[in-house]
C-alpha positions as CSV (number, residue, x, y, z in Angstrom):
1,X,23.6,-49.3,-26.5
2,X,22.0,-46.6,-24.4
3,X,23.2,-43.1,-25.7
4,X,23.3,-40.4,-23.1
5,X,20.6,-37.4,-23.8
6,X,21.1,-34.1,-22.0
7,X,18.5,-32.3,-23.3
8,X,15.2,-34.2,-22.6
9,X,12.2,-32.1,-23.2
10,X,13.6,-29.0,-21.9
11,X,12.0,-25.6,-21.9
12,X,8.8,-27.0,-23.3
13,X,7.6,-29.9,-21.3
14,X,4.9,-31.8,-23.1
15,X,1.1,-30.9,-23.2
16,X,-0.8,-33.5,-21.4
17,X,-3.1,-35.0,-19.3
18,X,-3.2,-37.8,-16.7
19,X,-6.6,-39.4,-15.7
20,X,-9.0,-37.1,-14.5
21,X,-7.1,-34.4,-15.1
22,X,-4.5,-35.6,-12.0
23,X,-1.7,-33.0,-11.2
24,X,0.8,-35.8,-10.2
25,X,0.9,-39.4,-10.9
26,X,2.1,-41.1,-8.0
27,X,4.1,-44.7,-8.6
28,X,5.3,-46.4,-5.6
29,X,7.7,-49.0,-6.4
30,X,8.0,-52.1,-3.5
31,X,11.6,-53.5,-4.4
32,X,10.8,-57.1,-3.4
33,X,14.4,-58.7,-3.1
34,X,14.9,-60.4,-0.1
35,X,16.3,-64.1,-0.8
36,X,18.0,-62.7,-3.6
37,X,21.1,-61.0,-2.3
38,X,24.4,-62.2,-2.0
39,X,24.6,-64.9,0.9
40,X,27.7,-67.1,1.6
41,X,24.7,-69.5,2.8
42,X,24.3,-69.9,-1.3
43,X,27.7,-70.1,-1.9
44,X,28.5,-66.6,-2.9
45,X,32.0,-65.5,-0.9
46,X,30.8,-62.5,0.8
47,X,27.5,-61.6,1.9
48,X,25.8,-58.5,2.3
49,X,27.1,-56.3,4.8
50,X,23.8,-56.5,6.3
51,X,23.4,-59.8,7.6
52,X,21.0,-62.7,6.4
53,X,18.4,-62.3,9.1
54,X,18.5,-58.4,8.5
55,X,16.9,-59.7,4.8
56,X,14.4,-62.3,6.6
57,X,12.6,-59.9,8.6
58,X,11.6,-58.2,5.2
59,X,10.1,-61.2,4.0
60,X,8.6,-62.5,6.9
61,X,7.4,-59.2,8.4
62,X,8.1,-56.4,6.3
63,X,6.3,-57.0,3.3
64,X,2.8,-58.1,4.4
65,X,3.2,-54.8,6.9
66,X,3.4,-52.7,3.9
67,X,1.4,-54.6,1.4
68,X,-1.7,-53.6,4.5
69,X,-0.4,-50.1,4.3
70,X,-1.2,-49.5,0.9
71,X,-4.5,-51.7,0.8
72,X,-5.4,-50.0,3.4
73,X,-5.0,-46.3,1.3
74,X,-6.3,-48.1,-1.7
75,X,-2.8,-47.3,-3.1
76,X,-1.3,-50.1,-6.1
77,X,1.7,-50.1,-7.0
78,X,4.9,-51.7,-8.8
79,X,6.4,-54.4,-7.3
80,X,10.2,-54.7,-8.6
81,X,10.5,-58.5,-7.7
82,X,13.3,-60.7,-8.0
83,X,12.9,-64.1,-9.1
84,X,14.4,-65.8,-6.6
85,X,13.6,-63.9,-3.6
86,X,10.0,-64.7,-5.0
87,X,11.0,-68.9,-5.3
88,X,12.3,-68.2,-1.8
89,X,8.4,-66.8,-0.3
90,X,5.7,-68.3,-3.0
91,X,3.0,-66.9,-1.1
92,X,4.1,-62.8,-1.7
93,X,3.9,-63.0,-6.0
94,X,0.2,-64.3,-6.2
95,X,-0.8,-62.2,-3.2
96,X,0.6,-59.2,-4.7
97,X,-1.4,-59.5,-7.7
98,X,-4.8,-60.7,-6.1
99,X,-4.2,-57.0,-3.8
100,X,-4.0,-55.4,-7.4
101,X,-0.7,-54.7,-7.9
102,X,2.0,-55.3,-10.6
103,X,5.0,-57.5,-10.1
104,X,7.7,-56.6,-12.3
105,X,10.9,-57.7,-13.4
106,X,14.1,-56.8,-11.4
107,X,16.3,-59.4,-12.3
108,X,17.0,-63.3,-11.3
109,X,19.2,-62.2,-8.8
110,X,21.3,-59.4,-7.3
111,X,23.0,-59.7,-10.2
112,X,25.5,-57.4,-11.8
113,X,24.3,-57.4,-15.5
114,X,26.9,-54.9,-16.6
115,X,29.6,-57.5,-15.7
116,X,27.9,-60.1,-17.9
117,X,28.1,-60.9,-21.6
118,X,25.2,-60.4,-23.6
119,X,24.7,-64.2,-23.8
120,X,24.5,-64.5,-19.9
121,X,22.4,-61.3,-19.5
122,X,19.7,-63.0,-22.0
123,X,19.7,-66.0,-20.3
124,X,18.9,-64.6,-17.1
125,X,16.4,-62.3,-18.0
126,X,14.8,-65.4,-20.0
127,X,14.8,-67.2,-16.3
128,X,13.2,-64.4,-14.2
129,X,10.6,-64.3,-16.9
130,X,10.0,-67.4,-16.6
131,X,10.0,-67.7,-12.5
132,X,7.4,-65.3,-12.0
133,X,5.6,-66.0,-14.8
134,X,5.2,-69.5,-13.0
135,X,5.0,-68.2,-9.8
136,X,2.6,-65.5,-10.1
137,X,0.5,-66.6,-12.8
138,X,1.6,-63.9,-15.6
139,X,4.6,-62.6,-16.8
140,X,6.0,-59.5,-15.9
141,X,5.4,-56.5,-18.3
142,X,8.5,-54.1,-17.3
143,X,12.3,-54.5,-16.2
144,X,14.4,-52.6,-14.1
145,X,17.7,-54.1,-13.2
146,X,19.6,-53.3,-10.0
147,X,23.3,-52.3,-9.5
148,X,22.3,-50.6,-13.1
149,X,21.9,-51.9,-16.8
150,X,24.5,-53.1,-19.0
151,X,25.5,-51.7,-22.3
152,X,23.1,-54.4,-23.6
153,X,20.0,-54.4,-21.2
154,X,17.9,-52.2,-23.0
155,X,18.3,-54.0,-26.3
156,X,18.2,-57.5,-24.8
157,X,14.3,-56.3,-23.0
158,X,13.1,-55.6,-26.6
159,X,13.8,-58.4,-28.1
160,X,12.5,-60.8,-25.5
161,X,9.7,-59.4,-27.2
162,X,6.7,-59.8,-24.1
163,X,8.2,-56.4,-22.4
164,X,5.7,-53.5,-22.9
165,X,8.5,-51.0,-21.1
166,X,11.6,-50.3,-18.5
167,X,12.9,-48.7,-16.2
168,X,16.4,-48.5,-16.0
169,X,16.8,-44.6,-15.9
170,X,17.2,-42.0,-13.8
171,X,17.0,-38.8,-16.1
172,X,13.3,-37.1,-15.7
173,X,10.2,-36.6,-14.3
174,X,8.0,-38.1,-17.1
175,X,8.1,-41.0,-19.2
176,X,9.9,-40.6,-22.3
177,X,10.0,-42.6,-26.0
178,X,13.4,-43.4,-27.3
179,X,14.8,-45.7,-30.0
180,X,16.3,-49.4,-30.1
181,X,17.3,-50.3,-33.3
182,X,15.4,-47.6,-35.2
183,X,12.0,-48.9,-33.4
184,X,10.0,-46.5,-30.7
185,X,10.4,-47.7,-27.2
186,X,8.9,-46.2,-24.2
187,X,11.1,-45.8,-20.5
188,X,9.0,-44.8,-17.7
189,X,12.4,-43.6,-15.1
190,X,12.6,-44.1,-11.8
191,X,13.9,-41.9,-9.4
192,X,15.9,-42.2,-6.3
193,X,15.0,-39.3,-4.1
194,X,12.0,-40.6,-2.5
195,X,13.5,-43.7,-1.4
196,X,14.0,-45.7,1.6
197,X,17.6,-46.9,0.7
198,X,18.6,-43.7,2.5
199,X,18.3,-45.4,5.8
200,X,21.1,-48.2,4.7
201,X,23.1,-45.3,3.6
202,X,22.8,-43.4,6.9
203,X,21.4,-39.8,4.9
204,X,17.9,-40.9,6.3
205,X,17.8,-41.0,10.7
206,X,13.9,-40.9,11.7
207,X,10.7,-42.0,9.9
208,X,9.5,-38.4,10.4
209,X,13.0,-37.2,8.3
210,X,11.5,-39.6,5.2
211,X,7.9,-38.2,5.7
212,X,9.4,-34.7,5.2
213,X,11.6,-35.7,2.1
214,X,8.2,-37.4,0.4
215,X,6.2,-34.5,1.3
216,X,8.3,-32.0,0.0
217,X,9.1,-33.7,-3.0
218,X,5.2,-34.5,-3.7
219,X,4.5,-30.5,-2.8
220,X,7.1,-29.2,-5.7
221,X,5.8,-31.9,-7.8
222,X,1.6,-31.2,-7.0
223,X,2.7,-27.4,-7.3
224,X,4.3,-27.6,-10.7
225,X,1.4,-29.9,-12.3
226,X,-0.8,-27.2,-11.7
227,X,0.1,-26.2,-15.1
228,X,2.2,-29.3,-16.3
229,X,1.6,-32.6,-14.6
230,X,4.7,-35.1,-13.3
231,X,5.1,-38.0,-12.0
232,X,6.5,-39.0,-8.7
233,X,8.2,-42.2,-7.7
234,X,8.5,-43.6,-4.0
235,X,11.1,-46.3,-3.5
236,X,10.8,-49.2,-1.5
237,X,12.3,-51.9,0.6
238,X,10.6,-54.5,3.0
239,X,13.8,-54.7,5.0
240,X,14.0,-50.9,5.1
241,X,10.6,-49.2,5.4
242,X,9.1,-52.7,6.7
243,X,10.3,-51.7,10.5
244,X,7.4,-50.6,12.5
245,X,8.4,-46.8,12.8
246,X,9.4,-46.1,9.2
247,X,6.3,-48.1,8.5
248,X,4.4,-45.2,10.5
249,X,5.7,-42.6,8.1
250,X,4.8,-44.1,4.8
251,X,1.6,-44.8,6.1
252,X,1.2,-41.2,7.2
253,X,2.8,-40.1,3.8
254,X,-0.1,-41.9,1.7
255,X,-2.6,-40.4,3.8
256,X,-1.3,-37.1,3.5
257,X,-0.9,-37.2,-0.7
258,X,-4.2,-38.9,-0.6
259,X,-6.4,-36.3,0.8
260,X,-5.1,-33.9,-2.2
261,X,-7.1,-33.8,-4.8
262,X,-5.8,-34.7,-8.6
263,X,-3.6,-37.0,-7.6
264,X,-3.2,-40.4,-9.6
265,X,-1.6,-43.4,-7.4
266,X,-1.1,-45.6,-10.5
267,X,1.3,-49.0,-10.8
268,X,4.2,-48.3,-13.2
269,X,2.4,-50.6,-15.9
270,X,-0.7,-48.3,-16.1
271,X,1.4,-45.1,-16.7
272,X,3.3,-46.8,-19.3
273,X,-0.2,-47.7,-21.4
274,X,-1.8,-44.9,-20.7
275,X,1.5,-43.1,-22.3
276,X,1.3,-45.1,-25.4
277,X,-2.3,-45.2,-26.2
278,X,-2.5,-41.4,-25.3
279,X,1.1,-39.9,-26.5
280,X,2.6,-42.3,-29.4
281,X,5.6,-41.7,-30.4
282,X,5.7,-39.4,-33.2
């Protein structure tokens, strides 16, 4: 069971370094989950709020609009990928990793692990494993499950025993090493301040009010690793930031945090390694 830790690294962040002596390490995560959500067309008894075509125009537009935004500013990332909304467009998992990005683990489903027993919750993570490992050509490497872990989530990654890290927290600006079962394990957190959700919610109007929340966040994060780097996590839906305007400003976003210098856009899989072969746990 996850034990709650309100003291972190406090005062004394940690002395390090990123590649190249990068100020920030920028991780932008592509939440690929459409096909996956609750849909009275699959039975379920409610559907999102949303609507089902709402969820098909991210993964028959949306996606391939952004995956060309971030080729086109040489930017990888993280793709959070469900397995079934992967099942449900074969084409996105393989071309997502031939564009050089990560596909990672987000459940089978919309799912609500912390309703399930431990028994269920293995099982499923056993099948998304399995999905895009078929789908995709390679397993995925990380987890991070939505609507929140379970008491058991973080247990039940380690032993499934081909997960090199997670992401299922929300409590700093670096990764971190904690313990399962007395062994060292490594949680690279996410971060929802930076993310497009914000639309759904109604706290985000225009593309240029998400371009200002990035760039400030990125400016208190580039000015603070003058002395100790961060990392910095951008959230992202293909239903959401897909649309042709809010496209505009995430486009306009990467070019802006490009032309900085020291800054590292790295997939969440290569911060986690370069972590662990450069700051073991003690």
């Amino acid at each position: 069971m996850q034990q709650r830790n309100f003291v972190g690294y406090g005062p004394n962040p940690p002395q390090f370094r990123w590649p190249n002596d990068a100020r920030i390490a920028v991780s932008v995560v592509v939440n690929y989950e459409e096909g996956s959500e609750y849909s009275t067309l699959d039975g379920d008894p409610a559907g999102e709020t949303s609507g089902d075509p709402f969820f098909e125009y991210g993964s028959r537009v949306g996606i391939w609009r952004i995956m060309d935004i971030l080729e086109r500013n040489n930017v990888p990332s993280t793709f959070y990928a469900c397995a079934l909304a992967l099942e449900r467009n074969p084409d996105v998992g393989p071309e997502a990793i031939r564009r050089g990005h990560e596909v990672m683990g987000h459940g089978n489903r919309w799912e609500e692990y912390y309703r399930m027993d431990r028994d269920a919750e293995r099982q499923a993570i056993r099948e998304a494993v399995d999905t895009i490992e078929r789908i995709c050509g390679q397993r995925p490497l990380g987890w991070y499950t939505r609507y929140g872990p379970s008491v058991n989530t973080r247990e039940l990654v380690v032993e499934e025993g081909g997960f090199e890290y997670d992401c299922n927290a929300y409590n700093d600006d670096l990764p971190y090493w904690t313990q399962v079962h007395g062994n060292p394990w490594l949680v690279v957190p996410y971060s929802l301040e930076v993310n497009d959700y914000k639309y759904w919610r109604g706290d985000l109007l225009t593309p240029e009010h998400f371009f200002q929340v990035a760039k400030a966040s990125f400016d208190q994060l580039y000015e603070e690793g003058a002395t100790h780097p961060k990392m910095m996590s951008v959230g992202l839906h293909c239903r959401i930031i897909g649309k042709p305007s809010r496209a505009h400003a995430l486009d306009q976003f990467l070019k802006y945090a490009s032309e900085k210098e020291g800054v590292w856009f790295a997939r969440r899989l290569d911060i986690a390694r370069w972590w662990k072969e450069h700051y073991p746990a003690a």
